[in-house]
DRENMI-530236 format. One record per atom (N, C-alpha, C): x, y negated, z negated; residue in three letters. Coordinates in steps of 0.05 Angstrom, whole numbers, padded with zeros to 5 digits, always signed. Each point is the difference from the previous one (the first is absolute). Layout:
! DRENMI-530236
XYZALA...
//
This chain:
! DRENMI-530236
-00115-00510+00575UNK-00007-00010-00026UNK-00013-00027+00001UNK-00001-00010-00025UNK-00022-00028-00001UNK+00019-00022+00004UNK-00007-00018+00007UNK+00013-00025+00013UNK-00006-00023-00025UNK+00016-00014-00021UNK-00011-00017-00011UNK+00011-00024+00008UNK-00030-00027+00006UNK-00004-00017+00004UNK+00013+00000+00034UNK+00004+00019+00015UNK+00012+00000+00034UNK-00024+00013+00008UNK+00009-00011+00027UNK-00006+00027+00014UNK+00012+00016+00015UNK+00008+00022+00008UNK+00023+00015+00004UNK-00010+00022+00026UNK+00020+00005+00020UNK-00001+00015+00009UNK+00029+00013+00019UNK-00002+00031-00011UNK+00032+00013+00018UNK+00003-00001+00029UNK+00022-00023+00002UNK+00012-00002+00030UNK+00029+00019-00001UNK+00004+00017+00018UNK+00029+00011+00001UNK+00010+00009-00027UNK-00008+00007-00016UNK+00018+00002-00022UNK-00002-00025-00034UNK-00001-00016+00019UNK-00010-00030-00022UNK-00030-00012-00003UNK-00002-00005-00022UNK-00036-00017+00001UNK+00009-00024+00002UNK-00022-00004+00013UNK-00003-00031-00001UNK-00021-00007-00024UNK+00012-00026-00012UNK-00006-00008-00024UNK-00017-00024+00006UNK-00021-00004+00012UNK-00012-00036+00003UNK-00012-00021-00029UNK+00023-00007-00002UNK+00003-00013-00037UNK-00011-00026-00002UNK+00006-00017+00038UNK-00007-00029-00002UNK-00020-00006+00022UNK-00014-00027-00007UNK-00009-00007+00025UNK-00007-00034-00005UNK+00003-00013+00025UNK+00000-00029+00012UNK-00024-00001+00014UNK-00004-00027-00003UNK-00020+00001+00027UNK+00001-00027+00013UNK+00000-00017+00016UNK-00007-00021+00011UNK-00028-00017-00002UNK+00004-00024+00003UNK-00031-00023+00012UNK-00015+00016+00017UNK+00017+00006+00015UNK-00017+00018+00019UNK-00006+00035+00009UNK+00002+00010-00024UNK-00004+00019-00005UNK+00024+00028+00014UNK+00017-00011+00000UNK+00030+00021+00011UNK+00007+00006-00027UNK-00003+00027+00001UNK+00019+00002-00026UNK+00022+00023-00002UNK+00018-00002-00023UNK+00029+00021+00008UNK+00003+00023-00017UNK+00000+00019-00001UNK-00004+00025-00025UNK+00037+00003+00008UNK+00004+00004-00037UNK+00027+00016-00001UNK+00002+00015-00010UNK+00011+00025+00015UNK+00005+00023-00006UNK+00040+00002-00011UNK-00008+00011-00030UNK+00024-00008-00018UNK+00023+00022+00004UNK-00018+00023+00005UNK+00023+00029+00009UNK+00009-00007+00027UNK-00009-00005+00022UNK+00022-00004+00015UNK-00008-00028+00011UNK+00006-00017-00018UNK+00009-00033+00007UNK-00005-00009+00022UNK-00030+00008+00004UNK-00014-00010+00032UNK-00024-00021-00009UNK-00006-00020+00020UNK-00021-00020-00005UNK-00016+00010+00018UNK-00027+00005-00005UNK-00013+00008+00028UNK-00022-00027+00004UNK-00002-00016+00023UNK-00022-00018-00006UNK-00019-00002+00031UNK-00025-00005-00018UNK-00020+00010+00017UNK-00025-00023+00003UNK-00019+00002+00010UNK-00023-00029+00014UNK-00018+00006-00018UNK-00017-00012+00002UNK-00019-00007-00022UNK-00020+00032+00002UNK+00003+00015+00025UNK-00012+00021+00016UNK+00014+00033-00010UNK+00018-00007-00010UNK+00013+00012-00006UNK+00026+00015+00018UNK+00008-00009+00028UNK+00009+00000+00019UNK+00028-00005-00012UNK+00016+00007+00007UNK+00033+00005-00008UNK+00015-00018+00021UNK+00003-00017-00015UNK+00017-00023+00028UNK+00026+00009-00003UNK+00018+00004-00016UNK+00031+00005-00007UNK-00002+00015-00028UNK+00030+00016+00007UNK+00005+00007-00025UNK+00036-00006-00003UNK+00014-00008-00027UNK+00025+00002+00000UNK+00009+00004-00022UNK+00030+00007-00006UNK+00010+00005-00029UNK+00012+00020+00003UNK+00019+00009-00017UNK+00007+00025+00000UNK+00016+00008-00039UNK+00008+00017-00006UNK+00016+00000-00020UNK+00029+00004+00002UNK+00014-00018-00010UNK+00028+00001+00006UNK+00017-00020-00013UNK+00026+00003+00004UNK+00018-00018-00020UNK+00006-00031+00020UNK-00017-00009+00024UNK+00023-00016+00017UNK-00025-00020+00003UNK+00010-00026+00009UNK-00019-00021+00005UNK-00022+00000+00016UNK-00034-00005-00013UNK-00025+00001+00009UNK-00010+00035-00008UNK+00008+00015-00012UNK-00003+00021-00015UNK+00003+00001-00033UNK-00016+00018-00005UNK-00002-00003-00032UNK+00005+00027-00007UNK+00001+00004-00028UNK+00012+00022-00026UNK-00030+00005-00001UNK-00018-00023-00014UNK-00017+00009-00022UNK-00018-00021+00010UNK-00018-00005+00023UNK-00020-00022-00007UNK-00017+00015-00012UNK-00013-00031-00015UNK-00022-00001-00021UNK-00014-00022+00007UNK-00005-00020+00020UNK-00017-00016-00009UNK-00001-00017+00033UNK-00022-00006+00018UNK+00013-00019+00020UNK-00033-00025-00001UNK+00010-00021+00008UNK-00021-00017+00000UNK+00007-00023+00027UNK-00024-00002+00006UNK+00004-00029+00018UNK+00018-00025-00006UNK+00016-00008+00008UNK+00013-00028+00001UNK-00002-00026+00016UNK-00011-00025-00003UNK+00005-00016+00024UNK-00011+00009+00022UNK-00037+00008+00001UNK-00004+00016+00035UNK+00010+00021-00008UNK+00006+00013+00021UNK+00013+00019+00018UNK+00023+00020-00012UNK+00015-00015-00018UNK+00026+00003-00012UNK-00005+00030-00024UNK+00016+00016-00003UNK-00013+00024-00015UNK+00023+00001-00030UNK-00007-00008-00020UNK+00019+00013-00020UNK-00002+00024-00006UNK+00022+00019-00013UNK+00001+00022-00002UNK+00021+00005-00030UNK-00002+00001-00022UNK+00010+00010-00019UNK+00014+00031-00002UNK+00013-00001-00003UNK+00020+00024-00001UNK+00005-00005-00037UNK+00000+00025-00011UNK-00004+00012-00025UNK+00024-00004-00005UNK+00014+00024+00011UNK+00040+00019-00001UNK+00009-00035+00011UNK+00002-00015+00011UNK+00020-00018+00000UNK-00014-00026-00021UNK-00018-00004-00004UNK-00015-00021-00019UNK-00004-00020+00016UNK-00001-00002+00032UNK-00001-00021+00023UNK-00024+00005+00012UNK-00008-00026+00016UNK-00014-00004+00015UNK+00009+00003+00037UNK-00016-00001+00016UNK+00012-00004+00019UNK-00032-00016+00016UNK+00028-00013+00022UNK-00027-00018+00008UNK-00004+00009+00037UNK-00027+00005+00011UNK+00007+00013+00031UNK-00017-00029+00012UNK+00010-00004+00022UNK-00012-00011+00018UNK-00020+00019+00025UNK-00013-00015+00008UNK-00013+00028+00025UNK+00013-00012+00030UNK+00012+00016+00015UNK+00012+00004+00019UNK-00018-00026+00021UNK+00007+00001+00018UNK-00013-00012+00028UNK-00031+00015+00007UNK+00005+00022-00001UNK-00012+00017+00008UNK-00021+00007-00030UNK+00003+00002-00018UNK-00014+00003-00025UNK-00017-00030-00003UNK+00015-00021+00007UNK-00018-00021-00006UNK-00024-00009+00016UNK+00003+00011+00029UNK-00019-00005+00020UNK-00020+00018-00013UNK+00000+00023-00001UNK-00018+00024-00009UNK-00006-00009-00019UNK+00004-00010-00026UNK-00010-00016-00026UNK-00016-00030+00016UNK+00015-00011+00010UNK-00017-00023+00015UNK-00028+00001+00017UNK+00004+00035+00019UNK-00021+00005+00014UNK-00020+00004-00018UNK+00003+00021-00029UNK-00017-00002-00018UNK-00012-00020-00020UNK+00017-00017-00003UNK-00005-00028-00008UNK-00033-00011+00017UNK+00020-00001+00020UNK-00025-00017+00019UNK-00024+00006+00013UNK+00001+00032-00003UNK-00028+00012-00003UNK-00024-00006-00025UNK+00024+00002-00026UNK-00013-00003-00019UNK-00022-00036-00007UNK+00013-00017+00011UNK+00001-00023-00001UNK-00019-00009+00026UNK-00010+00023+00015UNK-00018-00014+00026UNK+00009-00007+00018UNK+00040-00001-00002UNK+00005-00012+00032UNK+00000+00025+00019UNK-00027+00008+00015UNK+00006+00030+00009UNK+00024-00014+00028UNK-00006-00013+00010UNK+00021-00009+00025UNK+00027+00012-00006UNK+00007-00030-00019UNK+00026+00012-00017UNK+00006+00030-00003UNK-00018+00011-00020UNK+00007+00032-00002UNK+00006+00006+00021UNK-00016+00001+00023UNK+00004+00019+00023UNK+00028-00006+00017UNK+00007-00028-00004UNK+00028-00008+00015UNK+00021+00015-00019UNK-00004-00001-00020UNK+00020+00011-00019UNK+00002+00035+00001UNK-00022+00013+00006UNK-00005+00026-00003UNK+00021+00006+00031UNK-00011-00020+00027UNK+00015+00004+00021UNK+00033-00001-00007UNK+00002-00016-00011UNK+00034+00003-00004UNK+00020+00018-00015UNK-00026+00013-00016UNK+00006+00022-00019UNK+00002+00022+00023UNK-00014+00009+00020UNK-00005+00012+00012UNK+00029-00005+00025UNK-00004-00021+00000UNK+00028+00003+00028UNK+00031+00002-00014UNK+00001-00009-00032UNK+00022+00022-00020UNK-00002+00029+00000UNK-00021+00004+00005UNK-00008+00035-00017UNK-00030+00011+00009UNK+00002+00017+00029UNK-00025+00000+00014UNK-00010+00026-00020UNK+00008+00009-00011UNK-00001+00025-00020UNK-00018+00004-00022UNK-00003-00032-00016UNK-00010-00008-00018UNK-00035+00000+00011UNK-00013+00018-00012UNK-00027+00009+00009UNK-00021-00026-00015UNK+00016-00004-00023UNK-00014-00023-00019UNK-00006-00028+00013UNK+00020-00007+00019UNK+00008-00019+00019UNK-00029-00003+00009UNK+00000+00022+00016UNK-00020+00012+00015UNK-00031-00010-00007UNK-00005+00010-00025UNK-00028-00004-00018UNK+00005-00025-00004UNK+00017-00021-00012UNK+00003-00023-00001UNK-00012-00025+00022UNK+00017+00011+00024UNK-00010-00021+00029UNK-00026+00009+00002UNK-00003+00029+00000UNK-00039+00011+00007UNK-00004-00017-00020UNK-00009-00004-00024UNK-00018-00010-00020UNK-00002-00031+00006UNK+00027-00008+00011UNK-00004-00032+00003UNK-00008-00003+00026UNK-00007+00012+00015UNK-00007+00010+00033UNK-00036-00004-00010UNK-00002+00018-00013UNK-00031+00006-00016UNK-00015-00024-00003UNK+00016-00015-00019UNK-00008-00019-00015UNK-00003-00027+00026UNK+00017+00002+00021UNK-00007-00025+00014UNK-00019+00012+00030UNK-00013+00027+00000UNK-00019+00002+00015UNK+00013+00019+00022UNK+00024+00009+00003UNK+00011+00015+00024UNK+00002+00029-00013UNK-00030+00006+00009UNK-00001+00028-00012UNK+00012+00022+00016UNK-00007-00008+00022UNK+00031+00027+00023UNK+00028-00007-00014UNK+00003-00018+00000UNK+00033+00000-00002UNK+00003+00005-00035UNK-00024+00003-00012UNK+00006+00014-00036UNK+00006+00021+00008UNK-00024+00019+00021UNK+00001+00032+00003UNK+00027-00007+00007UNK+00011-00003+00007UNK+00022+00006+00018UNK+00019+00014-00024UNK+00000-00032-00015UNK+00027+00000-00024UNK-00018+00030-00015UNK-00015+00004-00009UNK-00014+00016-00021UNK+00006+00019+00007UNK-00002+00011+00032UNK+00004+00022+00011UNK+00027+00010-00005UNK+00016-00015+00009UNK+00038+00002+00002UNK+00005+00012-00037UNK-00014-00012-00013UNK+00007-00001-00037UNK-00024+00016-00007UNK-00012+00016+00021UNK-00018+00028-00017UNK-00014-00011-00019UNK-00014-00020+00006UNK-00016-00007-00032UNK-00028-00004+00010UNK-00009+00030-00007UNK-00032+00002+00013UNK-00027-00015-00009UNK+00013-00008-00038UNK-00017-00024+00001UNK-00012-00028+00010UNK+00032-00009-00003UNK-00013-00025+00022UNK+00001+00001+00026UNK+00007+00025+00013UNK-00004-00007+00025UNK-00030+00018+00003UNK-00017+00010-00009UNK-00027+00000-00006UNK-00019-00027+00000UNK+00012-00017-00017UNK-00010-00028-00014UNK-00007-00020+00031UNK+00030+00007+00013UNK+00011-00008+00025UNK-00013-00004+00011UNK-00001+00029+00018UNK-00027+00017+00020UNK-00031-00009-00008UNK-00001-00005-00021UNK-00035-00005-00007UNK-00008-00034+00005UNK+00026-00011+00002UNK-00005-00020-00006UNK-00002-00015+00031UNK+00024+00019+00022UNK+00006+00001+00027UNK-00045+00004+00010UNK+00009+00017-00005UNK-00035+00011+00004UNK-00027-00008-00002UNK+00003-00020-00027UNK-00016-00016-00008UNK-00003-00032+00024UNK+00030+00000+00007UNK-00001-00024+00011UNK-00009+00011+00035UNK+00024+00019+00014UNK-00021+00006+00019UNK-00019+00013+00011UNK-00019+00013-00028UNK-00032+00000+00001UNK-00016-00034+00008UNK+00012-00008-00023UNK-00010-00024+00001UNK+00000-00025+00024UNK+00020+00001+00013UNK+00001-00013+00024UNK-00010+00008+00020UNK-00008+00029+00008UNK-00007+00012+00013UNK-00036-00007-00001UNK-00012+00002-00017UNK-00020-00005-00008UNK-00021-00018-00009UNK+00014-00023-00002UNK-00003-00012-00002UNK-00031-00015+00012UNK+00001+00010+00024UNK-00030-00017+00009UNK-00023+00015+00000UNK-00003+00024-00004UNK-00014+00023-00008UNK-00021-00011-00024UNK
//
């Protein structure tokens, strides 16, 4: 049936309801899904850095969210309907680096990013996003092998296309140079 003002789709038995959304300075933003009390938040790319939440009666779970917004940075409020509360989340060790790595992409420090993406990476070699992250800030400071590399590991045929052309461009160009 028709979805009003959501957007909706059947997981297991339950829809998900996406009622809210946040976004950051730097373009992170957090969708909440109200049927099963999950935050999903994702890069400006649309890349899924974390998801958390659940529905339930016990602390850092909700009845009924309705509403979540940025706080202070980083910090996420989250309105709950059924209790008439707020709740306030911090982002983990591990959540803040990954918000930080994206931070500092956004902001030009590709170095930064890429130190940050490495540490994300020696938490969680798994994280393919990680991956596209160090490649892109790899990209951006001229080490086009070591982008393929990351691009390759995180399957992302676009930029590691961008990569290769750019690998190519440079050793055509050196090669040729006196021609």
């Amino acid at each position: 049936g028709q979805l009003s003002g959501a957007v909706g789709r059947r997981i297991q038995g339950v829809y998900s309801l996406f009622t809210d959304i946040s976004i950051t300075d730097y373009d992170v933003y957090t969708v909440l899904d109200r049927n099963r009390g999950r935050l999903f938040t994702y890069d400006a790319e649309g890349n899924l850095l974390f998801i958390f939440g659940n529905v339930a009666s016990q602390d850092g779970a909700f009845m009924f969210p309705v509403a979540v917004s940025y706080y202070k940075g980083d910090q996420l409020i989250v309105l709950d309907q059924q209790y008439g509360s707020i709740q306030v989340f911090s982002p983990t060790d591990y959540g803040a680096t990954v918000l930080g790595a994206v931070k500092a992409y956004h902001d030009g420090e590709y170095e930064l990013s890429e130190e940050l993406w490495e540490k994300v990476l020696d938490l969680n070699s798994n994280m393919t996003v990680a991956y596209t992250g160090a490649g892109k800030s790899k990209f951006r400071a001229g080490d086009y092998t070591g982008a393929m590399a990351d691009f390759k590991v995180s399957q992302n045929t676009i930029y590691y296309s961008k990569a290769l052309s750019e690998y190519m461009k440079q050793l055509i160009g050196n090669s040729f140079s006196y021609i």
